[in-house]
VEXMAR-53090 format. One line per 10 residues: their letters; for each residue y, x, z of C-alpha. Coordinates in pm, 1 decimal, always signed. Example, Ala and Ser with C-alpha at 12.3 -4.5 7.8 and 13.67 -1.06 7.14 Angstrom:
AS	-450.0 +1230.0 +780.0 | -106.0 +1367.0 +714.0 .
//
This chain:
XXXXXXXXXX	+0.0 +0.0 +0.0 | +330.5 +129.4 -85.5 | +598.1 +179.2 +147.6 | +842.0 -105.3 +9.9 | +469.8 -317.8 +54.0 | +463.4 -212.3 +377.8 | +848.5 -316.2 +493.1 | +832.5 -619.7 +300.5 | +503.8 -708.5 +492.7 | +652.8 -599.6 +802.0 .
XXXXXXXXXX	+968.6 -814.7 +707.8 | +808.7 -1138.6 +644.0 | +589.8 -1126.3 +949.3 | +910.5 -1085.4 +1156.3 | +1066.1 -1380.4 +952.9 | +744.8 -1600.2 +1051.6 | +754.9 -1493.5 +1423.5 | +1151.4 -1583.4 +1439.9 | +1103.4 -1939.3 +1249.8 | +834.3 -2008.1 +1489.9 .
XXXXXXXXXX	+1019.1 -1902.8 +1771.7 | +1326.9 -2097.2 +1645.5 | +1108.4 -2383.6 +1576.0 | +957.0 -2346.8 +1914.8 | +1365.4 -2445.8 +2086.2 | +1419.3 -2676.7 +1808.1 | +1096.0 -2922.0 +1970.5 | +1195.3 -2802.7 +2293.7 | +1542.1 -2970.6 +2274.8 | +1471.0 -3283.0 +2067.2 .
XXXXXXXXXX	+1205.4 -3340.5 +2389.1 | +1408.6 -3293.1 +2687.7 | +1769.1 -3411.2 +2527.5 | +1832.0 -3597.7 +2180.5 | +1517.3 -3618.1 +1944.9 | +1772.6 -3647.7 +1640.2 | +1900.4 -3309.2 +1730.7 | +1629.7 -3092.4 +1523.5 | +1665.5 -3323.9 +1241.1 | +2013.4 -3214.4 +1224.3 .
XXXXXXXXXX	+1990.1 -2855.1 +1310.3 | +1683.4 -2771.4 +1092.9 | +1878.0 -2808.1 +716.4 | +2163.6 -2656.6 +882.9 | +1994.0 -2305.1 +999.5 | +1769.4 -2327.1 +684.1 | +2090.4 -2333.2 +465.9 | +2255.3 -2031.8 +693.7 | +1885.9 -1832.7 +700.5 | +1884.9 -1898.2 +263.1 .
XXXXXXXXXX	+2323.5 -1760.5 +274.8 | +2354.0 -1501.5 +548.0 | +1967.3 -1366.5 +584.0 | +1739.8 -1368.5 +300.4 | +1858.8 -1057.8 +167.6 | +1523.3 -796.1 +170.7 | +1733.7 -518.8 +405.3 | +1476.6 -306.6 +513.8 | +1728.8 -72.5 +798.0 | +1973.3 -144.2 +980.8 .
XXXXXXXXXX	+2367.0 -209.2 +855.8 | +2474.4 +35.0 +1071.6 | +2287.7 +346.7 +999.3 | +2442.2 +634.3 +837.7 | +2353.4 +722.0 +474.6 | +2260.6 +1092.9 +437.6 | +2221.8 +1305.4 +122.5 | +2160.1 +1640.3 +0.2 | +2378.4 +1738.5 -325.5 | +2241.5 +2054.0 -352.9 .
XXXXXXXXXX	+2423.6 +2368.5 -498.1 | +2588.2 +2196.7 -830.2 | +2777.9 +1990.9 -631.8 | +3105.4 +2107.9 -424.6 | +3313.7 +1969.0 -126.2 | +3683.7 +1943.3 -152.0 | +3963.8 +1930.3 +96.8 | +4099.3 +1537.8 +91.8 | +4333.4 +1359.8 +303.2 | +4361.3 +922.1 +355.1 .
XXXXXXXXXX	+4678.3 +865.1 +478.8 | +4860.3 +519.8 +498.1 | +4562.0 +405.9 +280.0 | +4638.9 +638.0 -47.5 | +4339.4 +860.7 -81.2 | +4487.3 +1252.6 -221.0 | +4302.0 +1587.9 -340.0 | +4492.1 +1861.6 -389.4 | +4203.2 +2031.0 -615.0 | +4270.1 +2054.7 -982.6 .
XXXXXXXXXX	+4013.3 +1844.2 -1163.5 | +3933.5 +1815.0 -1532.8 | +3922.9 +1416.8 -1572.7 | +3507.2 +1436.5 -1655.5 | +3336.5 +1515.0 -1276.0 | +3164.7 +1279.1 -1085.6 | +3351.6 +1216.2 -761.5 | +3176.9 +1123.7 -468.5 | +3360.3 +1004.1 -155.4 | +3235.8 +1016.1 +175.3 .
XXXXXXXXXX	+3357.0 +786.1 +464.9 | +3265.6 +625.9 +783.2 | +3299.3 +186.4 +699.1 | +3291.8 -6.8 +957.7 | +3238.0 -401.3 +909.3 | +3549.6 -706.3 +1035.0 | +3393.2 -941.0 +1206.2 | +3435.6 -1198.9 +890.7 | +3254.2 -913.5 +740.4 | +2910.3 -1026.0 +874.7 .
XXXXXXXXXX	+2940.0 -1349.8 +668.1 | +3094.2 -1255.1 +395.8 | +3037.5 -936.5 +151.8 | +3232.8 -650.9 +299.5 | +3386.8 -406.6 +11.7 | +3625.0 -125.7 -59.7 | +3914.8 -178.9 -336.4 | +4030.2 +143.7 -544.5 | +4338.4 +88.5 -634.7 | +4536.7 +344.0 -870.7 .
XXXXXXXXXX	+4780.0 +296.0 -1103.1 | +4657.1 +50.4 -1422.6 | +4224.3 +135.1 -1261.1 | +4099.2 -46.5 -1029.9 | +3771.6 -85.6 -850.6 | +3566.6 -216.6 -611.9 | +3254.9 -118.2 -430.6 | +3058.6 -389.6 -219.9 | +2862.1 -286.8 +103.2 | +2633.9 -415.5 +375.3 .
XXXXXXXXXX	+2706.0 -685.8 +575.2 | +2786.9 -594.0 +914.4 | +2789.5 -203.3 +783.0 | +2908.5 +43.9 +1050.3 | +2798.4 +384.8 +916.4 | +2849.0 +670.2 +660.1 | +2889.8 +558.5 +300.0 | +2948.0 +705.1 -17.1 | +3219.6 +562.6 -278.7 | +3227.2 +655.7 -651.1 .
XXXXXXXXXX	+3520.2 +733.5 -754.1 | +3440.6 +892.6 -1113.7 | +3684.5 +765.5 -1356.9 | +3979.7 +728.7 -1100.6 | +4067.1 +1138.2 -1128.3 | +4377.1 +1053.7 -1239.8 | +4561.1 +846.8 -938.4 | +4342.5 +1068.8 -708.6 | +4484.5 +1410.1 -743.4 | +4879.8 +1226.8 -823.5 .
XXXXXXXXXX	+4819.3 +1072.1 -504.2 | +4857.6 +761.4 -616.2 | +4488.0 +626.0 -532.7 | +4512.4 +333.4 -275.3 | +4213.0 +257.0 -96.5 | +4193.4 -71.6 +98.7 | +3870.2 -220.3 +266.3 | +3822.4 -584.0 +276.4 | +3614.8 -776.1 +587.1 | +3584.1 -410.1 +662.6 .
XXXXXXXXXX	+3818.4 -75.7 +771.0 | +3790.4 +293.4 +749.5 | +3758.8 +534.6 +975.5 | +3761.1 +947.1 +1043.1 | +3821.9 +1198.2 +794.5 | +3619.8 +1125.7 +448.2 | +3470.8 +1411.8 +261.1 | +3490.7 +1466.4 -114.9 | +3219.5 +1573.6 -334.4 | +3267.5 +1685.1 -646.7 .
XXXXXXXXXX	+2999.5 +1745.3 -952.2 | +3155.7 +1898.3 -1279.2 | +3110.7 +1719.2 -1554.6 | +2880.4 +1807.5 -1845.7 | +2885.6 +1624.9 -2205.6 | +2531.0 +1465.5 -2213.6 | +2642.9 +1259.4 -2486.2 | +2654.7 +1579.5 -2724.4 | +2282.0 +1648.4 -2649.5 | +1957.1 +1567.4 -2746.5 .
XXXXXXXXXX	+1838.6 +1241.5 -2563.1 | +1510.9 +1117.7 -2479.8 | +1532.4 +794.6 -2184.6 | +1165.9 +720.4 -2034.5 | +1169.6 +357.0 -1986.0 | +839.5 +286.3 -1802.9 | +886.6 -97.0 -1915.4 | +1090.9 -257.2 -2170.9 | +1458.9 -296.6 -2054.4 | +1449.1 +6.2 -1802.9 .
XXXXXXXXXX	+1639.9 +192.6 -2073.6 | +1884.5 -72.7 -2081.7 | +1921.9 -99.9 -1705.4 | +1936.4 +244.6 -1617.6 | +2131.3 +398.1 -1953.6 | +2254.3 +165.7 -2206.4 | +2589.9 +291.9 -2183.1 | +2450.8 +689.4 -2173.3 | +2200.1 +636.4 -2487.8 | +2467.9 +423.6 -2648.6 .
XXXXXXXXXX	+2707.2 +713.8 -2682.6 | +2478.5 +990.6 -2761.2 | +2467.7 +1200.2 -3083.8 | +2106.2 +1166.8 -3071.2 | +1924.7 +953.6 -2861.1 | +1520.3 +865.2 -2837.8 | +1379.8 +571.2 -2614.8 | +1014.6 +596.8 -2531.5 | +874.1 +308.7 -2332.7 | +505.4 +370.4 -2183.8 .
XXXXXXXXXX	+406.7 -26.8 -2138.2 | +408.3 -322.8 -2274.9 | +481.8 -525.7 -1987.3 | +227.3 -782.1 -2007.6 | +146.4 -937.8 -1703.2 | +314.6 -1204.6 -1523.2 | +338.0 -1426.8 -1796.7 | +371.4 -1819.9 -1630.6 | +658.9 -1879.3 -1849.9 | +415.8 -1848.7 -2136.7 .
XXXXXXXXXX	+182.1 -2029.7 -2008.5 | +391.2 -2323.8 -1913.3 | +393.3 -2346.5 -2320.1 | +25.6 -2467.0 -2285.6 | -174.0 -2115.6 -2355.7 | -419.9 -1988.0 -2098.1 | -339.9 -1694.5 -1882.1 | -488.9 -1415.6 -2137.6 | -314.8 -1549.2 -2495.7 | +22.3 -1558.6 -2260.5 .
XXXXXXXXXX	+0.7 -1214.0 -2138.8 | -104.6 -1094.6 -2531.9 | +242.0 -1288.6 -2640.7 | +464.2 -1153.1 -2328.0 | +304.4 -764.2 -2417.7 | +380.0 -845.2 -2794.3 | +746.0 -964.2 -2731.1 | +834.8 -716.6 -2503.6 | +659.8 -432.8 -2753.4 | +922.1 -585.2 -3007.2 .
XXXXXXXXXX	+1214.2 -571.2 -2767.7 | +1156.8 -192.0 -2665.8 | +1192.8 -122.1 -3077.3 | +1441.8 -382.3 -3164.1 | +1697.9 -378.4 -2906.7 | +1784.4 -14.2 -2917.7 | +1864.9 -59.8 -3269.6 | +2176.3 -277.0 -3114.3 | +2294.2 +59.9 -2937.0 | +2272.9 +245.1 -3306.4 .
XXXXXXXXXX	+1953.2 +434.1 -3215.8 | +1755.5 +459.5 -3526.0 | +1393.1 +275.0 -3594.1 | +1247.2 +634.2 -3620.4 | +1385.1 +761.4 -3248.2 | +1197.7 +421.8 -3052.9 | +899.5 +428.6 -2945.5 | +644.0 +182.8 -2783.3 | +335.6 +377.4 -2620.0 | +138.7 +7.4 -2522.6 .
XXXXXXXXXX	-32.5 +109.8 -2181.2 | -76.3 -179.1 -1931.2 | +162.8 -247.0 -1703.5 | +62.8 -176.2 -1327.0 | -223.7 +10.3 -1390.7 | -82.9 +367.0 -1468.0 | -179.7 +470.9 -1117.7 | -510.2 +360.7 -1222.9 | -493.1 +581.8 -1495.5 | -380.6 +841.6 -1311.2 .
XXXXXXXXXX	-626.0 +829.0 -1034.9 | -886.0 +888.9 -1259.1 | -713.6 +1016.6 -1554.6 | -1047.8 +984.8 -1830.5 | -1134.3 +618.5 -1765.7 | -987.5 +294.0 -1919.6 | -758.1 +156.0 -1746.1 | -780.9 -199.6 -1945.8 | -510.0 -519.0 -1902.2 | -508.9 -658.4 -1570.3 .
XXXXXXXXXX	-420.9 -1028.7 -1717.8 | -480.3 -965.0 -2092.0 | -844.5 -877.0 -2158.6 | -721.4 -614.4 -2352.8 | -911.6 -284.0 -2320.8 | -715.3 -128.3 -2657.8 | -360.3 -24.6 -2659.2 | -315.0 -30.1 -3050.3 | -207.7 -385.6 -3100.5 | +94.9 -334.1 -2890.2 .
XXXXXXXXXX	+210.9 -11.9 -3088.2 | +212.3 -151.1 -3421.9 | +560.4 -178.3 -3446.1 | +596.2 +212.2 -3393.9 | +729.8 +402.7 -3702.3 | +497.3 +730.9 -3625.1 | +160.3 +835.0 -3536.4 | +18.5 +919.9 -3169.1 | -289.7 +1120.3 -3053.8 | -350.2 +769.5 -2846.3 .
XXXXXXXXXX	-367.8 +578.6 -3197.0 | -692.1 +766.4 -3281.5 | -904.2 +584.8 -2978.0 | -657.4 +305.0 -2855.6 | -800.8 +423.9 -2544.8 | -568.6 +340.2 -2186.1 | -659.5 +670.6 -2018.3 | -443.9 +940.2 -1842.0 | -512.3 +1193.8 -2050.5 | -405.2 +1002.8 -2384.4 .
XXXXXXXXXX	-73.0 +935.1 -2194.0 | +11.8 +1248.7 -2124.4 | -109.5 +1364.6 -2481.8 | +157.0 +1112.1 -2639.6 | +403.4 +1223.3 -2398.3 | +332.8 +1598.5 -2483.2 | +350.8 +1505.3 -2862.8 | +703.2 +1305.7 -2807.2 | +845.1 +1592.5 -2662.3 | +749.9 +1838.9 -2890.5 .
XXXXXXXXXX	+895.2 +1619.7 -3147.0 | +1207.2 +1545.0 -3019.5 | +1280.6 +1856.8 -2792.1 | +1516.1 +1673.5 -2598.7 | +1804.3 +1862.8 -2433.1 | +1851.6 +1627.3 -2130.0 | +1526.2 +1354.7 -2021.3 | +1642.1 +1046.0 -1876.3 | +1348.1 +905.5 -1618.3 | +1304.6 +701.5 -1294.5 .
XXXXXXXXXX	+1350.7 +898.0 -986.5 | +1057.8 +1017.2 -812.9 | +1196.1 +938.3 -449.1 | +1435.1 +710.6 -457.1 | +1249.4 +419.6 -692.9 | +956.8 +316.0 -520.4 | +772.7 +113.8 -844.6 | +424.2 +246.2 -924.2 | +449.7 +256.7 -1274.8 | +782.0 +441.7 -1259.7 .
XXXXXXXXXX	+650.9 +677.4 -1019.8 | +331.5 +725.9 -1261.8 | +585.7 +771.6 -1557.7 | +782.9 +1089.1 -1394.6 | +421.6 +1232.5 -1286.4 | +343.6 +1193.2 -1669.8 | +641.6 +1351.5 -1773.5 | +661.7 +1599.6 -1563.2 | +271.6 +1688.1 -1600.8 | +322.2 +1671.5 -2015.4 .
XXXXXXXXXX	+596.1 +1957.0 -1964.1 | +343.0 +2186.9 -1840.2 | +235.3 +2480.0 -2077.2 | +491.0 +2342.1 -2374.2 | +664.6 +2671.5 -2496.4 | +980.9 +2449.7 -2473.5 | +1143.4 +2269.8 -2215.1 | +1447.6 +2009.4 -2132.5 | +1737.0 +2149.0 -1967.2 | +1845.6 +1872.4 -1763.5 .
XXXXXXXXXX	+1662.9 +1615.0 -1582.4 | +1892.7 +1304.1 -1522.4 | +1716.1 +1012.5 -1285.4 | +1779.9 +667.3 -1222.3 | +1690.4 +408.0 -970.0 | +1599.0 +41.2 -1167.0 | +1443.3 -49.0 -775.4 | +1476.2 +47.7 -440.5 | +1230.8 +83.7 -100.2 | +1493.3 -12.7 +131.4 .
XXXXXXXXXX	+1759.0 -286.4 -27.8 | +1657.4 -495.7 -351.8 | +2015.7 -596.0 -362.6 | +2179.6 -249.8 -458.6 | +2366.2 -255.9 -637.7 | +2545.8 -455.3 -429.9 | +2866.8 -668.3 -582.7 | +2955.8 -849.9 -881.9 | +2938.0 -755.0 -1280.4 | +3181.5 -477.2 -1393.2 .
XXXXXXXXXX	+3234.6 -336.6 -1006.5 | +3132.0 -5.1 -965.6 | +2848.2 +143.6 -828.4 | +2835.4 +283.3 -485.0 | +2519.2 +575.6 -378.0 | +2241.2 +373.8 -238.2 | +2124.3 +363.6 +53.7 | +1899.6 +691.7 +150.9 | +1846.6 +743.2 +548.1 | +1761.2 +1094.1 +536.4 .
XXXXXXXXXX	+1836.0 +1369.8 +290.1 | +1570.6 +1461.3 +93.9 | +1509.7 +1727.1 -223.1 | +1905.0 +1792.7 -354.3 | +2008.7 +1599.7 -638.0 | +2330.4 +1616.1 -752.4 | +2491.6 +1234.1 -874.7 | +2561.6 +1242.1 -1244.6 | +2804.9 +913.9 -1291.3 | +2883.6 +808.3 -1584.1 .
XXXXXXXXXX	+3192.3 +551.2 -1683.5 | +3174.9 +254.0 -1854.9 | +3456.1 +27.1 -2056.3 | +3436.7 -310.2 -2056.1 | +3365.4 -346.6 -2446.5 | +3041.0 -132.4 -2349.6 | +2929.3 -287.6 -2035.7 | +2950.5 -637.8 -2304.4 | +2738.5 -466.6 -2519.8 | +2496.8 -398.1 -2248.3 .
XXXXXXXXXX	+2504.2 -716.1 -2136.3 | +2369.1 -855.8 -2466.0 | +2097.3 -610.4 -2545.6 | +1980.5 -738.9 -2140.4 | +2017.4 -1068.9 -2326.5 | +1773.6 -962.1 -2564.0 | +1523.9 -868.9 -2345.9 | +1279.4 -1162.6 -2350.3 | +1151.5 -1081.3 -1962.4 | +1535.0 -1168.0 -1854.6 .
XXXXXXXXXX	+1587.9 -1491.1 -2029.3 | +1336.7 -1731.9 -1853.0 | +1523.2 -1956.5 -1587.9 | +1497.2 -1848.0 -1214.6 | +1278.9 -2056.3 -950.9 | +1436.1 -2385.3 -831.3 | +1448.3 -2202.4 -482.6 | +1589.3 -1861.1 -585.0 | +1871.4 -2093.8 -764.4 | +1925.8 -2286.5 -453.6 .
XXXXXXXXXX	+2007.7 -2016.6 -288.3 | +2228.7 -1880.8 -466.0 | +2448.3 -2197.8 -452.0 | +2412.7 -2138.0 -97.7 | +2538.6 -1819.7 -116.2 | +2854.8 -1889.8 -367.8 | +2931.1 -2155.8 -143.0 | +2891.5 -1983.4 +216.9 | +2875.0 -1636.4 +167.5 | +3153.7 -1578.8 -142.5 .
XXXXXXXXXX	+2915.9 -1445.6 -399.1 | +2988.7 -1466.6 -750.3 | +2743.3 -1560.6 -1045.2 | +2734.5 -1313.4 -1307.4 | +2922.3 -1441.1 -1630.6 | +2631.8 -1287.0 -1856.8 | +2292.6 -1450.2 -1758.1 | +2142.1 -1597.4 -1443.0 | +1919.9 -1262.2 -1386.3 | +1985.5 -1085.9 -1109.4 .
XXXXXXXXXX	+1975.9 -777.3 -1352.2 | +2292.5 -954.8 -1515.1 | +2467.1 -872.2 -1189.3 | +2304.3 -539.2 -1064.6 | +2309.0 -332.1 -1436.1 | +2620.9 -429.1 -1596.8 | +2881.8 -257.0 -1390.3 | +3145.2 -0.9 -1438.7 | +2929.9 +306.9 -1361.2 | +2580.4 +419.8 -1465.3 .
XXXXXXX	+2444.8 +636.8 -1199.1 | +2169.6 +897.2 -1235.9 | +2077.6 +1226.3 -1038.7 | +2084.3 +1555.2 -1229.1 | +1858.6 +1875.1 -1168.8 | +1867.6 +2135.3 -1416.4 | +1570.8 +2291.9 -1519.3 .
//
């Protein structure tokens, strides 16, 4: 069991054990005063549980965030005075600035979304946080160079304050745009999510997705088809989408590239790297129908076989292909998902013994172990660090600015993405009401996913390591 598994088991159980326990009073008072009372109290707390407490927060608001930026990265001298943030350090424009300051949470922000405004000149920003937080946080403020070192960058906290002496962080800026590309999308859309705006922009950019996404498929089946025809038509679809909906960023036909494995069973694969790991809802034991659309041949296309070692033998062949510069791929600590762990063990195994290698490693974070509402805010904010409790390996942050004409574009090749266009659950919309009503939250104006809100925003944020 993973360790998101694990805290989300551990979260529910203490969810069942306060209900009961709440329920427990509820009976208690409709016996011994009014028996109308529960009646009234229970849709009340339900509707305050579904608005203020059914976000998965697996630690506790006011813990301090904690990171390692390694040796790339450098601290500057800044001062916050009278709310106008100031760094005397000469910057270029292009770095990725990282702010570091203690928040700590209004009392109005426990109910409603607490968040820090940048505010300089004709920019403007804002980063949403915890509710409740009281702890070390880290702002992005790449793109806002400008007002920062004119000392014209005003930062003002709403439902929450400031407090202490922040810390800057600085990362120079490197070009990725000018060099050879390849994103690792372990499903369709994870390119999207994670690097629409980076792949967009680049000179020359591949995509290689290593699933077809198949499972999960109840929309399809709703259409009258059994459970195995509806995975075969969701793996199909999303097959087409990982070739198609690059071609919307400019990427050509030739540079995508769908590898079919099954989704969720790459740690199978891995585990025991020369036996099939076959569909787990498709009765599909043969990869080849989902790579048809694929404009090259694979060592994979000879067998069809869903083993470890054909994986990594694509993989190997992709890269020696392409010789990316700079390899876009999910981060091996920070996103718990099996299959995106499997896919930067696969890349990172497929590396070994090529006579050539990437220079840069840039990682991204589609999922999270500890908050699966990060990030946190509306559409077009920006994009705060995550939350990460103790600092692990170094990684430097690598952010990357988007216009609004760009994050529109993103927002309709997410539109595109067949897996983000079936309605939500009647009770995942209900709360959401809730929460627009109670808690302030805003629907994104680009699709009812929650993707919608979390991937169309003014930054895209990776971690860099150089190799």
């Amino acid at each position: 069991m993973s360790r998101k598994q694990q805290l989300l088991k551990r979260h529910r159980r203490n969810k069942r054990l306060g209900l009961l326990a709440g329920l427990a009073v509820l009976v208690a008072l409709g016996t011994f005063t009014w028996w109308w009372l529960p009646l009234l109290l229970l849709p009340l707390l339900w509707a305050g549980h579904e608005a203020w407490f059914a976000d998965h927060l697996f630690y506790a608001p006011n813990e301090d965030y904690a990171y390692d930026f390694g040796e790339q990265t450098r601290e500057a001298p800044v001062t916050l005075r009278d709310g106008v943030l100031k760094v005397d350090t000469a910057l270029q424009g292009n770095e990725t600035l990282i702010v570091e300051v203690r928040v700590k949470s209004r009392w109005l922000g426990r109910f409603l979304d607490p968040c820090v405004e940048l505010l300089g000149d004709e920019r403007a920003d804002r980063q949403t946080l915890e509710r409740g937080v009281d702890g070390v946080r880290f702002l992005n403020l790449t793109g806002l160079a400008a007002p920062l070192q004119a000392g014209t960058l005003r930062v003002r906290g709403r439902h929450c304050r400031l407090q202490g002496q922040p810390r800057l962080w600085i990362t120079p800026g490197v070009d990725m745009q000018r060099r050879r590309l390849m994103v690792i999308a372990p499903h369709a859309d994870d390119a999207e999510l994670a690097a629409y705006g980076l792949y967009s922009q680049a000179d020359e950019a591949w995509v290689v997705t290593l699933t077809a996404g198949e499972i999960e498929a109840e929309h399809y089946q709703q259409m009258g088809m059994g459970k195995a025809e509806a995975a075969r038509l969701k793996g199909r679809l999303r097959a087409w989408d990982s070739i198609a909906v690059p071609r919307w960023a400019g990427v050509p036909e030739a540079r995508c590239v769908q590898l079919g494995y099954f989704c969720l069973q790459l740690p199978a694969m891995q585990a025991a790297p020369d036996v099939p790991a076959v569909s787990r809802e498709a009765e599909m034991a043969d990869i080849r129908p989902f790579r048809r659309f694929n404009p090259l041949s694979l060592p994979a296309d000879s067998d069809g076989a869903p083993t470890w070692h054909n994986l990594l033998a694509d993989v190997r062949a992709l890269l020696e292909m392409a010789r990316p510069e700079v390899l876009v791929l999910p981060h091996p600590q920070l996103d718990p998902h099996p299959d995106h762990i499997c896919a930067h063990v696969a890349v990172m195994q497929a590396l070994e013994g090529l006579a050539w290698h990437p220079q840069t490693l840039l990682c991204y974070a589609n999922h999270l172990h500890d908050n699966d509402r990060w990030p946190m805010g509306d559409s077009g904010d920006g994009v705060a660090l995550p939350p990460q409790l103790s600092a692990g390996q170094p990684w430097a942050p690598c952010s990357l600015v988007l216009d609004l004409p760009t994050q529109r574009d993103k927002a309709m090749a997410l539109g595109m993405m067949h897996d983000l266009q079936p309605a939500a659950p009647f009770k995942r919309r209900l709360r959401r009401l809730l929460q627009r009503w109670l808690a302030g939250r805003r629907p994104s104006p680009y699709g009812e996913n929650e993707f919608f809100r979390k991937a169309v925003r003014r930054h895209e944020l990776f971690w860099r390591r150089e190799l």
